[in-house]
Structure formats: structure tokens, C-alpha cells
N, C-alpha and C positions, 0 to 999 in steps of 0.2 A: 576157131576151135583150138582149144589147147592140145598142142604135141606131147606125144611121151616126154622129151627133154624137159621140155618145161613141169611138167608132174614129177620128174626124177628131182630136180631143180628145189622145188619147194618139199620134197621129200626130205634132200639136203638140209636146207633151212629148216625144217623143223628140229633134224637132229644134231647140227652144229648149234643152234638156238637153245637148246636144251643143256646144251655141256656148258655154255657161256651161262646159263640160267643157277646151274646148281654151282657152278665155280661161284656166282656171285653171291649167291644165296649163302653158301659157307661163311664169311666173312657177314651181310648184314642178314641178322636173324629175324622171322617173325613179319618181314614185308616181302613180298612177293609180287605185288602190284606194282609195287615202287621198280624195282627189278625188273618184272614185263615191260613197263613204259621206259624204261630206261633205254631196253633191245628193242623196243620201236622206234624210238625216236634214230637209234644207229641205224638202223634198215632204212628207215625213210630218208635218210640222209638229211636230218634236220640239225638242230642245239639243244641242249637240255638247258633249264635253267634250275639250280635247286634251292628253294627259298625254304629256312626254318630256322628257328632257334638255338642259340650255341650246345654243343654238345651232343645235337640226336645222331652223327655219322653224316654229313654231308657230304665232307670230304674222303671221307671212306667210301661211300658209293662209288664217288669218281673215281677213286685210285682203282677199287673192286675191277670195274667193268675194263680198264686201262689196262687192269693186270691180267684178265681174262682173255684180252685178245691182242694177237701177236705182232702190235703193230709202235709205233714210234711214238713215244710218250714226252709231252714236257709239260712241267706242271708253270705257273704263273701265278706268285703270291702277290695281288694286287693289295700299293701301298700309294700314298698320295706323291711320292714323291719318281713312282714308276712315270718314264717316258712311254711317248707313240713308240719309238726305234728301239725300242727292250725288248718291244714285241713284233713288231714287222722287221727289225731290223737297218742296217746301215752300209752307206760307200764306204771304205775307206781308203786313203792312199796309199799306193804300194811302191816304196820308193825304191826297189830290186825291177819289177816290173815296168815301172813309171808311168802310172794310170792308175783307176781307181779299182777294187775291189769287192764285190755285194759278199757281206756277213749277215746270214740270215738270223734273223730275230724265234725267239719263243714259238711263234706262230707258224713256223715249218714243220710240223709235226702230225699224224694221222689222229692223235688225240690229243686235245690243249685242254688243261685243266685250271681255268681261272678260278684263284681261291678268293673268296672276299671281293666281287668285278669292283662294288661300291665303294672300296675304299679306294679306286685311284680317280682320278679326276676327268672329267667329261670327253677330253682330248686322247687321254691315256683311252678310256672305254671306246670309243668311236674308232680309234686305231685296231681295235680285236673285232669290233661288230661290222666294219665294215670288209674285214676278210674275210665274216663269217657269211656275207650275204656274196660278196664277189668271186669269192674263191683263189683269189690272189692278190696279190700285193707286189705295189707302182713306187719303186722310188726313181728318183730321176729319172723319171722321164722311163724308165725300164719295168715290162710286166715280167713276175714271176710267178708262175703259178703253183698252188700249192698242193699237196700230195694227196691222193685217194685210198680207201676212203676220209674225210677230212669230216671230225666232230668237235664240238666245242660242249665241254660239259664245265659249267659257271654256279659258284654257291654266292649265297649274298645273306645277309640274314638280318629280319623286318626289323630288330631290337639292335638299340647299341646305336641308334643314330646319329650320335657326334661325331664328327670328320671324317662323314660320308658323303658321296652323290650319288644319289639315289637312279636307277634308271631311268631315261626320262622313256614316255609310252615307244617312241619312233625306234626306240632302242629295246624294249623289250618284245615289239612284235616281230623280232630277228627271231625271236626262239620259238620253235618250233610247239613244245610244251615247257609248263612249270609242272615242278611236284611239290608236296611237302612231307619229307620224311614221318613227321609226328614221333611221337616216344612209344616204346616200347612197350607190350603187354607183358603184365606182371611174368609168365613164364618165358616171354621171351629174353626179360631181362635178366633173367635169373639164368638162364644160357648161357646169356652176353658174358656175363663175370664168370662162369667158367671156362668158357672158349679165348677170352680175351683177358682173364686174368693173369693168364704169367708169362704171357708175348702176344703180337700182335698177328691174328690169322692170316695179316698181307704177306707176311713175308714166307707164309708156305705157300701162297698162291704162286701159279706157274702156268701161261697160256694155253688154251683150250680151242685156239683155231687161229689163224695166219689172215694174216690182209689179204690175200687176194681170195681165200673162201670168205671171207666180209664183202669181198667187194662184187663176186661172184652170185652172193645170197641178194645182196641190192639190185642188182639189173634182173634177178627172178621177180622181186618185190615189185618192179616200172612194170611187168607183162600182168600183175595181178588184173581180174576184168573186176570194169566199175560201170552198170548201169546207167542211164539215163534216169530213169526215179530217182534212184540214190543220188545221182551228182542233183538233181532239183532240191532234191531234199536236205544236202549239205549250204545249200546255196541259201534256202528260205532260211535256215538256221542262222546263220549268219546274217543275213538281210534283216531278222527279227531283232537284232543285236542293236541295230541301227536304229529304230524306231521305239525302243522302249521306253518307256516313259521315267523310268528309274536310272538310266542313261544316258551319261550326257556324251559319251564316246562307245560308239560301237567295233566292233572287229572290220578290220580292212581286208581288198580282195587276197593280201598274203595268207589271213587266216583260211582262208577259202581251199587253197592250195595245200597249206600244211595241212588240212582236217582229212585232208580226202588221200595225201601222201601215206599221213599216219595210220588209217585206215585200213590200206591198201596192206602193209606191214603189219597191222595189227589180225587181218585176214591171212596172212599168209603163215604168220607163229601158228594159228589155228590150222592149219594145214587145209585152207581152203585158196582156189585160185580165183575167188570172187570176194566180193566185199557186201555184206549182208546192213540196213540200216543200223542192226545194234552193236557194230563197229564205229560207226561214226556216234550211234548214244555213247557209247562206254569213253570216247576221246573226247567229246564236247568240252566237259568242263578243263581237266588240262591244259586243252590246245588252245579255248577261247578264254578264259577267265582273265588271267594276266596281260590280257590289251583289253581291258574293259573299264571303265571309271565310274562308277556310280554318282550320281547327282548328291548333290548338299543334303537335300532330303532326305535320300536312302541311307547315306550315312548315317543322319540325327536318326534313323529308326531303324538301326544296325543292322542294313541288309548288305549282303555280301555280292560280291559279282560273281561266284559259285551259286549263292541261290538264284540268282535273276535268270543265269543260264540253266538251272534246273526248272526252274518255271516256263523258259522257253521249250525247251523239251517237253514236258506235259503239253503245251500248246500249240506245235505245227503239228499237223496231220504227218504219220510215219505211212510210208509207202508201202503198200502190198502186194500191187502185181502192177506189170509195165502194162502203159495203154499199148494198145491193139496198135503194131506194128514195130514195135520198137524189138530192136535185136537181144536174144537171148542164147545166152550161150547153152547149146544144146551138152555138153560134156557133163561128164561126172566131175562131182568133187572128189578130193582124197580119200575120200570115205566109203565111195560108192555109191551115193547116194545123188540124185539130182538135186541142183538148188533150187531155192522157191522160183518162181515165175518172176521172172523181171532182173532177177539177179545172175 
């Protein structure tokens, strides 16, 4: 049963979630969704990954949500000639002391914002992706860990392919979701060039809530309740991913994990302390699409791994009510209102 605290808790997060919402909203105009998943992917404690065309604010998002919350920023312009140690860092000798010294890299930071990850080289990549999945970094022989909350927000962009390395899959199922900005509706952009015509809105931004209420709103997010139906149901979703015949790579058990993390966050911005199946629809394609490969086929008959995942969705059975036995949280939601059966 959920305690008061816990309902005062997500009470919190919705209305820190909100200042971080409109703080970022100011800066990108006209997406809003972009935005939402943004502040999911930071609750669930995953990575962003933001893949689109030069130009739409990639890097502005990052900096946006960076500047939003009151935590330690370092940004990471990846270039082919960026090292592993730029970014986990390095020993060095101390010849006052006479022993060696750790200088911490890039990667010590509560938000690292790798701009362009593609343009450094497989070694430079694998050195940030694999802080992102460990949560610290080993030089000699020494662990250090790194600081909480800890997000990795990454643009890359599909055009411009020369003297790039592309993601390979093992490295892009580290992130939790993709997004793709897309361009602006006509009044949006018409905004844009006035808000952003004669300076840039970053530099009025000023933060809207502290690390430790970030890191406070995350452990309300781990107590969010997730059914039995629903985890079968995230599970079949994913499992469908694997068998499809337009796929020659399906989602791995990480995806499984992230789906149902995001979820969890994604139910709680709603200021609900259950997670409802059209929490997990609404995250599918974000969370799965980007570890997915379609076959030669689907290619030649330009199908996407957004639509194949939208197809799957029309196709597993959504869950309605728990079978006969299964635990239901008897509480209210935030609302007052009981949740469906099963949930």
C-alpha cells in the first residue's frame, strides 16, 4: 500500500517536473513531447540519445534541460581525434608528492553532454558508453565512481556521414530512448525568430531545482507499482521484436528493463503511483526502435523500425484486468480515483 510520504513524494515530482518542463519549454518552442521524454529518461535514470538533422536544436535541448537543473555540467565536443582519457580521464605524476595523481576526465559530471558521439572513433565512444552502463570508471587498477544523479544526454546526426562512426547496435542499446527533434511548425518557428533573434534564451535560463530534489524525485520513481499483466505485457512486446519477420535483430533483455523503468516515470510525471499499459504504448517506439535492424527486405520496401514497432503494438493483446490472484494495489491514485483492476 502506498504511504502518505510516498503520495507527498510524487506530489513533489510532479511539481518540480513541471518548473523543469516550462524552464525548458521556454528555450525549445512548439515540442512538448520532446521535452516530456526528455524528463523521463532523467527520472528513470537512463541516457538520451538525440538523433536529427543539422540545425533542428539538438544541442539546445541538452544544454536546455542542463540548465534547468542545478547540477554539474560538462559538455563533450566529440571529434576523431578526442581520446578514451579526455573523457574518463588520467594518472598523472606528482613529483611534489611523488606518486601518481587521478585527473578526472569530462565524464565526472551529473550531466555529460556528448555533442556529435559519431564523430570520435569506436574507442573514444566505448570509453563514455561504458561509464554510462557501469557508473564509474577504472583506471589503474583504481574504481571511481561517478556522481548521482548521472545522465548522458548524446546528439549524432543520420546526415553528413563522412568521418564518422556510426553507432554500432551493442552501443546504442546503452540508451535508454532516442528522440528526433523534427522542424518546427510554421508558428512555431515564427516564435523561434523572435525569442531567439537578438540573443540566445540559454543565457536567461537559471535552474529550477537542485540535485538532490533530482535525485529525491528518482527513488519516488523505483517505489512507482508495476503489475504483473503489465510487466507480461512489456515482456511479449519485446519478445515480438525478436520473431518478426521484417527483423533480422530484435530488442535485448536491457530493452525490457528500460521500457518498464521509463514507464514507471512516465506514470509518475502523471502523478499516478502505478503504471497503466498505455505508459508502456506511449514509450515503445522511443525506447525500442533504435536497437532494432530491419532486414534487406524491409529496407528495399522502405519500412522503418518505428513502423514494425507500431505494428507490434496493434498486435499483442493489451491487458485488462489481473488474473484471479494477482496483487492489486488497493490505494488511490493522486486523483482520487481507484485504478483499473490489475493495475
Amino acid at each position: 500500500m502506498t504511504t502518505f510520504d510516498q503520495r507527498a513524494d510524487l506530489s513533489d515530482l510532479s511539481s518540480t517536473a513541471d518548473r523543469v518542463r516550462r524552464s525548458m519549454e521556454s528555450v525549445i518552442e512548439g515540442k512538448p513531447e520532446v521535452v516530456r521524454l526528455s524528463l523521463t529518461v532523467l527520472l528513470a535514470e537512463g541516457h538520451l540519445l538525440i538523433e536529427d538533422v543539422p540545425g533542428v536544436g539538438k544541442t539546445m535541448l541538452a544544454k536546455a534541460l542542463a540548465r534547468s537543473v542545478d547540477c554539474s555540467v560538462r559538455r563533450i565536443q566529440f571529434t576523431p581525434d578526442l581520446l578514451p582519457s579526455d573523457i574518463t580521464g588520467v594518472s598523472v605524476y606528482d613529483q611534489q608528492r611523488q606518486d601518481f595523481e587521478f585527473k578526472p576526465g569530462a565524464v565526472f559530471a551529473q550531466i555529460v553532454i556528448g555533442d556529435e558521439i559519431n564523430r570520435a572513433s569506436p574507442k573514444t565512444q566505448s570509453a563514455l558508453l561504458e561509464s554510462m552502463e557501469e557508473r564509474h570508471v577504472t583506471i589503474d587498477g583504481q574504481t571511481y565512481e561517478l556522481p548521482s544523479p548521472f545522465m548522458v544526454v548524446a546528439t549524432q546526426n543520420p546526415v553528413e556521414m563522412e568521418g564518422t562512426y556510426p553507432l554500432p547496435e551493442a552501443q546504442r542499446d546503452r540508451f535508454m530512448v532516442r528522440v528526433s527533434i523534427g522542424y518546427p511548425s510554421a508558428a512555431a518557428e515564427l516564435e523561434m525568430i523572435d525569442v531567439h533573434g537578438g540573443a540566445s534564451p540559454l543565457e536567461d535560463l537559471r535552474p529550477v531545482a537542485h540535485a538532490h530534489e533530482i535525485s529525491k524525485l528518482i527513488d519516488a520513481v523505483r517505489g512507482v507499482h508495476v503489475a504483473d499483466p503489465v510487466r507480461r505485457y512489456a515482456v511479449e512486446l519485446v519478445a515480438a521484436t525478436r520473431s518478426h519477420p521484417e527483423l533480422r535483430l530484435g530488442a535485448s533483455p536491457r530493452a525490457t528493463l528500460h521500457l518498464l523503468r521509463a514507464a514507471r516515470a512516465s506514470a509518475a510525471l502523471a502523478g499516478r503511483d502505478f503504471v497503466l499499459p498505455d505508459d508502456v504504448q506511449s514509450l515503445a517506439v522511443p525506447v525500442l526502435a533504435h536497437r532494432l535492424l530491419p532486414t534487406s527486405q524491409a529496407q528495399l520496401s522502405r519500412r522503418t523500425a518505428e513502423q514494425v514497432v507500431e505494428e507490434i503494438l496493434q498486435r499483442v493483446p493489451v491487458p485488462t484486468a489481473a488474473p484471479k490472484g494477482a496483487g492489486v494495489p488497493s490505494h488511490l491514485d493522486g486523483h482520487g480515483q481507484q485504478p483499473p483492476r490489475g493495475y
